[in-house]
C-alpha positions in Angstrom: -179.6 -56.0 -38.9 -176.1 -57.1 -38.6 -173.1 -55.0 -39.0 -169.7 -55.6 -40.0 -166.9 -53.4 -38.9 -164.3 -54.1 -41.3 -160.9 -52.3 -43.5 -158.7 -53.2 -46.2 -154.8 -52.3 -47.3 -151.6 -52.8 -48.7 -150.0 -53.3 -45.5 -153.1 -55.5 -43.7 -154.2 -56.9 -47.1 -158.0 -57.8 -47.4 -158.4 -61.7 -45.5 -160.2 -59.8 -43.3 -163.0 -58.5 -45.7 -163.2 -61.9 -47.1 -163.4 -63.5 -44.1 -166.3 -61.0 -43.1 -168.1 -61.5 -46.4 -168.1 -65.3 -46.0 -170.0 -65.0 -42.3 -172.3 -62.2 -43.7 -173.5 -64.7 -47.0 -174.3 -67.3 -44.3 -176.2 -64.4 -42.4 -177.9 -62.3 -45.7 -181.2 -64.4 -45.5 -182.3 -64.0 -42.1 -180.6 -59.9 -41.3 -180.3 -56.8 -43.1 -176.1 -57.0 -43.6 -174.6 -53.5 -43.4 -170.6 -53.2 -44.0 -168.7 -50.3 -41.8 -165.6 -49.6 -43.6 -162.9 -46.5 -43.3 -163.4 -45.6 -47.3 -165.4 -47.3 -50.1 -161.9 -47.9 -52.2 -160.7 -50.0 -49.4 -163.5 -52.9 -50.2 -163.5 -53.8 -53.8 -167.4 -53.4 -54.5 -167.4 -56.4 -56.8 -166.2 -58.2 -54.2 -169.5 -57.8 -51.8 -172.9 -58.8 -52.9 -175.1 -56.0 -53.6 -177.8 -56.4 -51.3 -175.5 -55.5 -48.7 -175.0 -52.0 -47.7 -171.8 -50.5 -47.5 -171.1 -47.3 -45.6 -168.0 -45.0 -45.2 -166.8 -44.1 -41.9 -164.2 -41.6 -43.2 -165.7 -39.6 -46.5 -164.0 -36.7 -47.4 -160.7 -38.1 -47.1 -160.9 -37.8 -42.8 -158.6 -40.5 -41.4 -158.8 -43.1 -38.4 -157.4 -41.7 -35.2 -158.4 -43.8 -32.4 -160.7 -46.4 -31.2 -162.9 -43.9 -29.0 -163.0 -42.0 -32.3 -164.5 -44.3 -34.5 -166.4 -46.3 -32.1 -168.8 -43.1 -32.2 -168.2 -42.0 -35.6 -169.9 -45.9 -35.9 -172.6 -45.3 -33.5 -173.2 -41.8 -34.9 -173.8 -43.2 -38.5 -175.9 -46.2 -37.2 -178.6 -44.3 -34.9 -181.2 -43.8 -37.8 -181.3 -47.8 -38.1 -183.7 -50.1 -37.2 -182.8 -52.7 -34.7 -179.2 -54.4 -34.4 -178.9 -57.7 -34.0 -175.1 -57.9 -33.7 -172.1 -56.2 -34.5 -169.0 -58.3 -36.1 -165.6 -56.8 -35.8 -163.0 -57.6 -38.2 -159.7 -55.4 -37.8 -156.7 -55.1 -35.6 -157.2 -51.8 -34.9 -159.7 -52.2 -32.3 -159.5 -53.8 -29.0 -161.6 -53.9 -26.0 -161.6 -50.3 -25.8 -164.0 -50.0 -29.2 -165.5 -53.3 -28.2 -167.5 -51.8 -24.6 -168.4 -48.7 -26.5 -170.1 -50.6 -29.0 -171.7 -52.6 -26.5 -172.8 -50.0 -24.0 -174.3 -48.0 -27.2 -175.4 -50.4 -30.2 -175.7 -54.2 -29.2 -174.2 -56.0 -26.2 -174.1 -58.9 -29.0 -170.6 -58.2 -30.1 -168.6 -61.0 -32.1 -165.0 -60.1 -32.7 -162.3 -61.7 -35.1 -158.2 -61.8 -34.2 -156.0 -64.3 -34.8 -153.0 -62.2 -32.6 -153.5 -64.2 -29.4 -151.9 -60.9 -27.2 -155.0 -58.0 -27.0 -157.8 -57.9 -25.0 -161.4 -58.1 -25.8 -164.9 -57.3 -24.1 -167.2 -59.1 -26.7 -169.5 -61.8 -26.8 -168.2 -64.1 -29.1 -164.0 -64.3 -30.0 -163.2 -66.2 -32.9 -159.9 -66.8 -33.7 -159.2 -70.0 -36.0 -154.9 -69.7 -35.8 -153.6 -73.4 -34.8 -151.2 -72.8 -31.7 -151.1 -77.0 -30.7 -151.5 -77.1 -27.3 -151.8 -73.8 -26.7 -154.9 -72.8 -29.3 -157.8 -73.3 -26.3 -156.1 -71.3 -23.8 -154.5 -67.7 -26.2 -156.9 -65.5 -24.3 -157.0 -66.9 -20.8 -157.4 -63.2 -18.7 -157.8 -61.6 -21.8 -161.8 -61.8 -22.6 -165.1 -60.7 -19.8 -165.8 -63.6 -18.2 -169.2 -64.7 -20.2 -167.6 -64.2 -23.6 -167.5 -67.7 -25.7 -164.5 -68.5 -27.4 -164.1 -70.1 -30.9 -160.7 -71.0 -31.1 -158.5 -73.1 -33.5 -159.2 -74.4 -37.0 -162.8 -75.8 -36.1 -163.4 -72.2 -36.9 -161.3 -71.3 -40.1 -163.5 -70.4 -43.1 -162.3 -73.1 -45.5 -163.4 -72.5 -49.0 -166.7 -74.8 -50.1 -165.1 -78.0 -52.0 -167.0 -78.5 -55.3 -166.5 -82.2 -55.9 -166.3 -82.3 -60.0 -163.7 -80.1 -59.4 -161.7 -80.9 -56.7 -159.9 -84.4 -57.6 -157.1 -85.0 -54.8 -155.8 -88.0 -57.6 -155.2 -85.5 -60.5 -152.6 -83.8 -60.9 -153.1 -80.2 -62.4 -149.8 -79.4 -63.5 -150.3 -75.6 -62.9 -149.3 -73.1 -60.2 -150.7 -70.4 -58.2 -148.9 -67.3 -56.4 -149.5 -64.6 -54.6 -148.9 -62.2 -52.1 -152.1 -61.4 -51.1 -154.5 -58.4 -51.5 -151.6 -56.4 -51.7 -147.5 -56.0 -52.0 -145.2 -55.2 -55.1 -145.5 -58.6 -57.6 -142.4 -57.6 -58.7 -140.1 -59.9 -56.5 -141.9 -62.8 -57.7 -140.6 -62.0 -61.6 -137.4 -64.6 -60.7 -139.5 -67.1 -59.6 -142.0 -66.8 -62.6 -139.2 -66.8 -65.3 -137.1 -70.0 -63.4 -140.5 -71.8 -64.0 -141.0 -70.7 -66.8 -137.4 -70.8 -68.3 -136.8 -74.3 -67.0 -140.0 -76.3 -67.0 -141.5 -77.2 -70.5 -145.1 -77.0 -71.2 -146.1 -80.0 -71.3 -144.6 -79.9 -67.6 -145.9 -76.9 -66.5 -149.4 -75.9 -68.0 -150.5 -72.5 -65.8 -149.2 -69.9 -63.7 -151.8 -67.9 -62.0 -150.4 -65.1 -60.9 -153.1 -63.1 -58.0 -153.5 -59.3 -58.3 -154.9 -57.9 -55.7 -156.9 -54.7 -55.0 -153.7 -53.1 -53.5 -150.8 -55.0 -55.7 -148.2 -53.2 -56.9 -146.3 -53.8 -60.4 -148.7 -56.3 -62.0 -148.5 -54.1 -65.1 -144.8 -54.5 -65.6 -144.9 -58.5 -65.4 -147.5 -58.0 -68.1 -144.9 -56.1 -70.4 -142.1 -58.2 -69.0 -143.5 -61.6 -69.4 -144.9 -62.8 -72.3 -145.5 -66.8 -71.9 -149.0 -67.0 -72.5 -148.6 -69.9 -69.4 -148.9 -66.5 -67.0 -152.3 -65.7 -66.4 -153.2 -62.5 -64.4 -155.8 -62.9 -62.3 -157.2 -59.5 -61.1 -159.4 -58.4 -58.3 -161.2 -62.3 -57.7 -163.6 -62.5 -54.7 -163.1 -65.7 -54.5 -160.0 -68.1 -55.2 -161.5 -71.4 -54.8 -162.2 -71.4 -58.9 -158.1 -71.5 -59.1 -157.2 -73.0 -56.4 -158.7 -76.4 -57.0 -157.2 -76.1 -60.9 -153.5 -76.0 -59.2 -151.0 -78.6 -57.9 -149.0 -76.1 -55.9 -149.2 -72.8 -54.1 -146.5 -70.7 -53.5 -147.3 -67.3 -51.7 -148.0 -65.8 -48.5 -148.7 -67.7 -45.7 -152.1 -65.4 -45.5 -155.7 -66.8 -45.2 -155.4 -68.2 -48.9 -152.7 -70.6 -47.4 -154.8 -72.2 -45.3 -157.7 -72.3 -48.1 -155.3 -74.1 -50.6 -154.4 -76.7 -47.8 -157.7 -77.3 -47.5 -157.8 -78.1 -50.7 -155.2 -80.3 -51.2 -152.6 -78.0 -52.6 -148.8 -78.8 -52.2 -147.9 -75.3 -50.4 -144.8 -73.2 -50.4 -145.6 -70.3 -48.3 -143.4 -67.4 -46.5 -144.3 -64.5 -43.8 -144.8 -61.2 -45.4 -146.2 -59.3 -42.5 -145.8 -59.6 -38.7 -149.4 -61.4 -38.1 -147.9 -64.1 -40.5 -145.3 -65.1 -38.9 -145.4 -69.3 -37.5 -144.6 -71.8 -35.2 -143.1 -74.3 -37.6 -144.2 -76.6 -35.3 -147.9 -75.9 -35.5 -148.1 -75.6 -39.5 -146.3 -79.0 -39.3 -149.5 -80.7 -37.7 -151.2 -79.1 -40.4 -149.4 -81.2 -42.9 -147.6 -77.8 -44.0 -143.6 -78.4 -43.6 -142.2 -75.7 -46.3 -142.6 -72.7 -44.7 -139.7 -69.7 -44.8 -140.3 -66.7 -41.6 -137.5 -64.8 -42.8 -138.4 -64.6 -46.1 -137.2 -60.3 -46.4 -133.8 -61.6 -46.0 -133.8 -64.4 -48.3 -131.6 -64.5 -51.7 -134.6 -64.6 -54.1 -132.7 -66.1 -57.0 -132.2 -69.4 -54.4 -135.7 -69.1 -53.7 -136.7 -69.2 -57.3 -135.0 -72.5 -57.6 -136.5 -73.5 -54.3 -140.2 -73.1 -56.1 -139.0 -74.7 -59.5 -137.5 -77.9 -57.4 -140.6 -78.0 -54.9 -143.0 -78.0 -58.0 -140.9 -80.9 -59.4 -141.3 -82.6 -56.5 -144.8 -81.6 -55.8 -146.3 -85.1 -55.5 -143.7 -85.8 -52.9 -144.7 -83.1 -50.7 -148.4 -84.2 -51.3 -148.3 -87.0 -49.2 -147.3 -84.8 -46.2 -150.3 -83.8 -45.7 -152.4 -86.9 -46.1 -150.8 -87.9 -42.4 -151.5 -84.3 -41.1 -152.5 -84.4 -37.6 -154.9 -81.5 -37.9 -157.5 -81.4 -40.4 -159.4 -78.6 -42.1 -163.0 -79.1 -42.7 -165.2 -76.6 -44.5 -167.3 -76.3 -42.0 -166.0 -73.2 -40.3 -168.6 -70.7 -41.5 -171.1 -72.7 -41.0 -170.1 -73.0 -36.6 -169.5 -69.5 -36.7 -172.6 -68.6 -38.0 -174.9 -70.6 -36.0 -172.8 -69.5 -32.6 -173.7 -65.8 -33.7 -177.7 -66.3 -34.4 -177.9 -68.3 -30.9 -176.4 -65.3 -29.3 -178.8 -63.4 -31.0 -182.3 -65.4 -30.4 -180.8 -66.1 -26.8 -180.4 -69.5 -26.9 -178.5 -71.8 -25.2 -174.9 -71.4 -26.2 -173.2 -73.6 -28.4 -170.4 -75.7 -26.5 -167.5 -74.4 -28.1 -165.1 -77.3 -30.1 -161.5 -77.8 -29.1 -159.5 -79.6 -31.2 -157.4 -82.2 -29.6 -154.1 -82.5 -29.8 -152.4 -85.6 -30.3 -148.5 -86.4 -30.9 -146.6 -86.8 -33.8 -146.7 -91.0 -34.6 -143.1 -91.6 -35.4 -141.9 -95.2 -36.2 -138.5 -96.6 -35.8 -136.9 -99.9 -35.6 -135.6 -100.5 -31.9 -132.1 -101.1 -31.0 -132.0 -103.4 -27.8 -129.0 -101.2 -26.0 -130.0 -98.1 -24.3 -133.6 -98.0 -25.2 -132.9 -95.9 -28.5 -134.2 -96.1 -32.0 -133.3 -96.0 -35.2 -135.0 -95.0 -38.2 -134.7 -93.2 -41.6 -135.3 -89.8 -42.1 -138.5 -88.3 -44.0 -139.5 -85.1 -45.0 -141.4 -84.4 -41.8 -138.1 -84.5 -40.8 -136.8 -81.4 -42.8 -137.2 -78.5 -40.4 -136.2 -80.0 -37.0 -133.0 -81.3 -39.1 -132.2 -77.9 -39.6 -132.5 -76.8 -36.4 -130.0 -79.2 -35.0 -127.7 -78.6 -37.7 -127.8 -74.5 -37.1 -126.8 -75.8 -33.0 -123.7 -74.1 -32.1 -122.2 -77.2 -31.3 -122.4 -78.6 -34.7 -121.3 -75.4 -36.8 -118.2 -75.2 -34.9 -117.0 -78.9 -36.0 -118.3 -78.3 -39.3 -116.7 -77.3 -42.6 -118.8 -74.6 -42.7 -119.5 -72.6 -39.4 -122.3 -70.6 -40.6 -125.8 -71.0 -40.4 -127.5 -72.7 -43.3 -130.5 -70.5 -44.1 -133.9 -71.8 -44.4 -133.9 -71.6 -48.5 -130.7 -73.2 -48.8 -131.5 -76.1 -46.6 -135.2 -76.5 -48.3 -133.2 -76.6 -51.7 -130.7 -79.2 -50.3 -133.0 -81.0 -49.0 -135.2 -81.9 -52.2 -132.5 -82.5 -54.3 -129.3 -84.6 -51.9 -128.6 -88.1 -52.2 -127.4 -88.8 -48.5 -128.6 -91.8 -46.8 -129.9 -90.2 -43.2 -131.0 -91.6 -40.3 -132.2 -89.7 -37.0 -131.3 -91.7 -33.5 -134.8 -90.9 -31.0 -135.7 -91.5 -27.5 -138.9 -91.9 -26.4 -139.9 -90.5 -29.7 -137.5 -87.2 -30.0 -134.3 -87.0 -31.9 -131.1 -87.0 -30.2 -128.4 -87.5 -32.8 -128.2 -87.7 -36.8 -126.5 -89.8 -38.7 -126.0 -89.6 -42.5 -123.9 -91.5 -45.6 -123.5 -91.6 -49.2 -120.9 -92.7 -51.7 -118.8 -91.0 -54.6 -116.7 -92.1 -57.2 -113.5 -90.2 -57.4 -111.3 -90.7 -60.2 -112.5 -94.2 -61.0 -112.8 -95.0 -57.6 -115.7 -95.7 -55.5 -116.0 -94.1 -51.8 -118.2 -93.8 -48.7 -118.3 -90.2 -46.5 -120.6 -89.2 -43.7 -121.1 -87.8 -40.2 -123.1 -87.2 -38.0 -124.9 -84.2 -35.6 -126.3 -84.0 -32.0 -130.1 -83.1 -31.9 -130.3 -82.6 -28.2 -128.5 -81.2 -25.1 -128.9 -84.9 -23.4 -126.9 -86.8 -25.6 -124.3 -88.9 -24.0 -121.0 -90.1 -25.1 -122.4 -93.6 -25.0 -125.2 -92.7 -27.5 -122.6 -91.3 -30.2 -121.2 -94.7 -29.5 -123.9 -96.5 -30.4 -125.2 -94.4 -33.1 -121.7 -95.0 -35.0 -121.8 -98.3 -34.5 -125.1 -98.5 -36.0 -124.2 -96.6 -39.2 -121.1 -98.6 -39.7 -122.7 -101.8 -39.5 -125.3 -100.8 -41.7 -122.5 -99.6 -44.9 -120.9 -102.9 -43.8 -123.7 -104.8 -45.5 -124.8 -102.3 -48.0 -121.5 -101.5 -49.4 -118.8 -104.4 -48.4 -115.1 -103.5 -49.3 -115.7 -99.7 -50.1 -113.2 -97.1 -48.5 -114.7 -94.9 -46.0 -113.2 -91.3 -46.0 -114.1 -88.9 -43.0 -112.5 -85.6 -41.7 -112.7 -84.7 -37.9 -111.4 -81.6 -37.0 -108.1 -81.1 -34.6 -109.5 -80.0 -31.9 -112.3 -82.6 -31.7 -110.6 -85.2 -29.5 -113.7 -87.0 -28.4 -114.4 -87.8 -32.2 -111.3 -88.6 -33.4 -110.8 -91.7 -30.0 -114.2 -92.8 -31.0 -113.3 -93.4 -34.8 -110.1 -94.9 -34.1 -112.2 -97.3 -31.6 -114.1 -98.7 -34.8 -111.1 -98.7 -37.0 -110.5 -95.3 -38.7 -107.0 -94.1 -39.3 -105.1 -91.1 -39.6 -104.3 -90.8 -43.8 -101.1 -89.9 -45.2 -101.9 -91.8 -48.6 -101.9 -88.9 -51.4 -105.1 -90.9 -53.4 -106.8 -90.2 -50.2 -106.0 -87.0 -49.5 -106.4 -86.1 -53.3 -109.8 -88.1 -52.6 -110.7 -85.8 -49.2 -110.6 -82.6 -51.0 -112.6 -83.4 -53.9 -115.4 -84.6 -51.7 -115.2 -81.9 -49.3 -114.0 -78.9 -51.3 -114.0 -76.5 -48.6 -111.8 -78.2 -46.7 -109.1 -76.7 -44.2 -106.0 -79.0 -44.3 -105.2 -77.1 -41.2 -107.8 -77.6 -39.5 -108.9 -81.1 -39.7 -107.3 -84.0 -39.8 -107.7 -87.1 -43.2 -109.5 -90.1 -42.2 -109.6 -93.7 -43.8 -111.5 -97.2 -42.9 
């Protein structure tokens, strides 16, 4: 026999069930699979095959109070069973303190599931399948016993089974998936339901699945609200492989079911909903994942309703990001897991654990000769770190607008602008940005740009040099056209160096006219008109 200590909510949402279920199908034919859980409404019973039994560990409407508590309300209700094999512990509410009772009094083969990387644990086995780059193999170091094996890193993520008939990475689906979730009110995804639906024909947009989960809120009032016959309700499903591979995009929670549809091939827009979700950007980047909002509370959801109406246009785009994704998801997860767990049982050998190993980001740039730096243009792998440097202090200050620029905004900007950008690296790390386009202003045709530090280690010498670039490039790309630039007052550095390379102070009313169409939030009496 083989048990599984697992729960379900609205606030923890139900990965962890599935996630259980999926190691205890890959177990059902050899053990006897009994499911712990607090009440039998917090696991969906369509959801679990019904040759498992499921036990309550809180009838009568008693509650959880600690992890001494349960961990012999669980040996109590497990003493008239025949032999345990192993216990598998799915839930954050237990630590190493449940973990040695369990072991002392049931089964010293213990295999526990967290993906926090901050508690302790006294198990046998610790999976946890979060990617943390170069720090996924080493999240528990003084944190397990010393004999407990370690699965760590997305060797060990339960990826969903591809069925190849369905699964065509070449076709394009045309349909959309979103959700939350097993839980969360649906209702603040009704603006981003009616922009796609408002704005994107049929022929254009085919299908909106929309995922109700066992603890959803509010999926009855989209029903009565919406009534496209393109929104499709899906309730209570096991399973979301079925609509994942019939979708081009997901946009939801960046949950288990995020890391299921990248498996799959899905373009993903996902955002943090619950402490446990939120991300490196970093990390999801090597994933092939770039799109990703962390402060998603906070957000302005009508911006982030256009955001998912100009990602899905742009959803072959985004595609190719993850074809050069330096961390791939197999579906062989389960499968590792499971064999790991019945070696520990027959007392085997242990299986040598797999670490993935991390490489660096291949970046290619043409080389300038001077000062070792290069040159190249920007891509979307590009989109989050150009944020960052443009939120730097030292840029908002000289900008026309001081704030920061949230994440939506910039994700919104970003799929839709017509700059010209190019990023200035050494030794493979950005330093400086650089960027250009033209406008035509009352019959006439002009160039604008500027340009941002990336890095504390910039040098005078390297703005130099980066300027020089750019203007030697618009030199050959748009010969005799006017450039316009503002530089603010105080910024005397900037304002030597562009009258070095032959910008001058404007008086000339079609310029200044010019200026203030281009940049219409300018402050006259701030910065200073520009001309080349």
């Amino acid at each position: 026999m083989i048990v599984f200590r697992v729960n379900g909510s609205n606030s923890s949402g139900i990965g962890h069930i599935k996630r259980a279920i999926k190691l205890a199908n890959s177990l059902k034919k050899k053990y006897k699979i009994v499911f712990l859980v607090d009440a039998i409404q917090n696991l969906p019973r369509h959801f679990v095959p019904s040759s498992f039994k499921i036990v309550e560990v809180y009838p009568q409407k008693s509650q959880y109070i600690s992890e001494e508590g349960d961990a012999n309300l669980c040996i109590n209700i497990l003493e008239s069973e025949s032999k345990i094999s192993a216990v598998v512990v799915d839930d954050y509410r237990f630590s190493k303190v449940w973990e040695k009772i369990i072991r002392k009094n049931l089964t010293p083969n213990l295999c526990a599931f967290d993906d926090r990387g901050d508690v302790e644990h006294c198990c046998s086995v610790l999976v946890d399948s979060k990617y943390d780059g170069r720090g996924s193999s080493t999240r528990y170091e003084g944190k397990t016993n010393p004999e407990c094996i370690k699965l760590l890193g997305p060797n060990y993520f339960f990826s969903p089974q591809r069925v190849k008939d369905e699964y065509d990475d070449n076709r394009d689906k045309r349909s959309v998936l979103i959700t939350l979730g097993g839980g969360g009110n649906l209702e603040i995804m009704l603006p981003v339901i009616n922009k796609l639906l408002d704005d994107i024909d049929r022929e254009e947009l085919k299908k909106i699945y929309l995922i109700e989960g066992p603890f959803s809120e509010n999926a009855e009032k989209i029903k009565r609200i919406i009534k496209d016959s393109r929104l499709i309700i899906i309730k209570n499903a096991p399973d979301l492989t079925e609509y994942l591979t019939d979708v081009s995009v997901y946009i939801g929670s960046s949950g288990t079911t995020l890391f299921e549809a990248l498996s799959l091939g899905c373009s993903c827009l996902s955002f943090s909903i619950a402490q446990n979700q939120l991300n490196d950007k970093k990390n999801l980047e090597d994933l092939g994942h770039y799109f990703h909002i962390n402060n998603f509370e906070n957000c302005n959801k009508n911006d982030f309703a256009l955001l998912c109406k100009n990602f899905y246009l742009k959803r072959e785009r985004i595609k190719e990001l993850q074809k050069s994704a330096n961390v791939k998801l197999d579906e062989f997860g389960v499968e590792r897991v499971s064999n790991q767990l019945q070696t520990l049982i027959r007392g085997d050998d242990k299986v040598v654990p797999m670490q993935h190993k991390y490489k660096e980001k291949d970046k290619k740039g043409a080389f300038s000769k001077k000062n070792d730096k290069s040159f190249r243009k920007i891509n979307d792998k590009d989109v989050n770190a150009y944020l960052y440097a443009r939120n730097l202090k030292k840029n908002s200050d000289n900008m026309t607008i001081n704030s920061l620029i949230p994440e939506v905004e910039h994700y919104n900007w970003w799929l839709t602008n017509e700059r010209e950008s190019y990023v200035m690296e050494h030794n493979g790390k950005p330093i400086l940005y650089i960027w250009h386009q033209t406008k035509i202003v009352d019959s006439e045709l002009y160039l604008f740009g500027g340009w941002f530090i990336a890095s504390e280690k910039i040098s005078p010498l390297d703005v130099m040099l980066a300027l020089k670039y750019q203007l030697n490039l618009t030199n050959k790309t748009y010969p005799n056209v006017t450039w316009l630039a503002i530089i603010k007052k105080t910024n005397k550095f900037v304002k030597k160096l562009n009258e070095k390379y032959g910008f001058k102070m404007t008086s000339n009313e079609k310029f200044e006219i010019a200026i203030e169409k281009i940049f219409n939030k300018v402050d006259k009496n701030s910065f200073d008109f520009y001309y080349k």
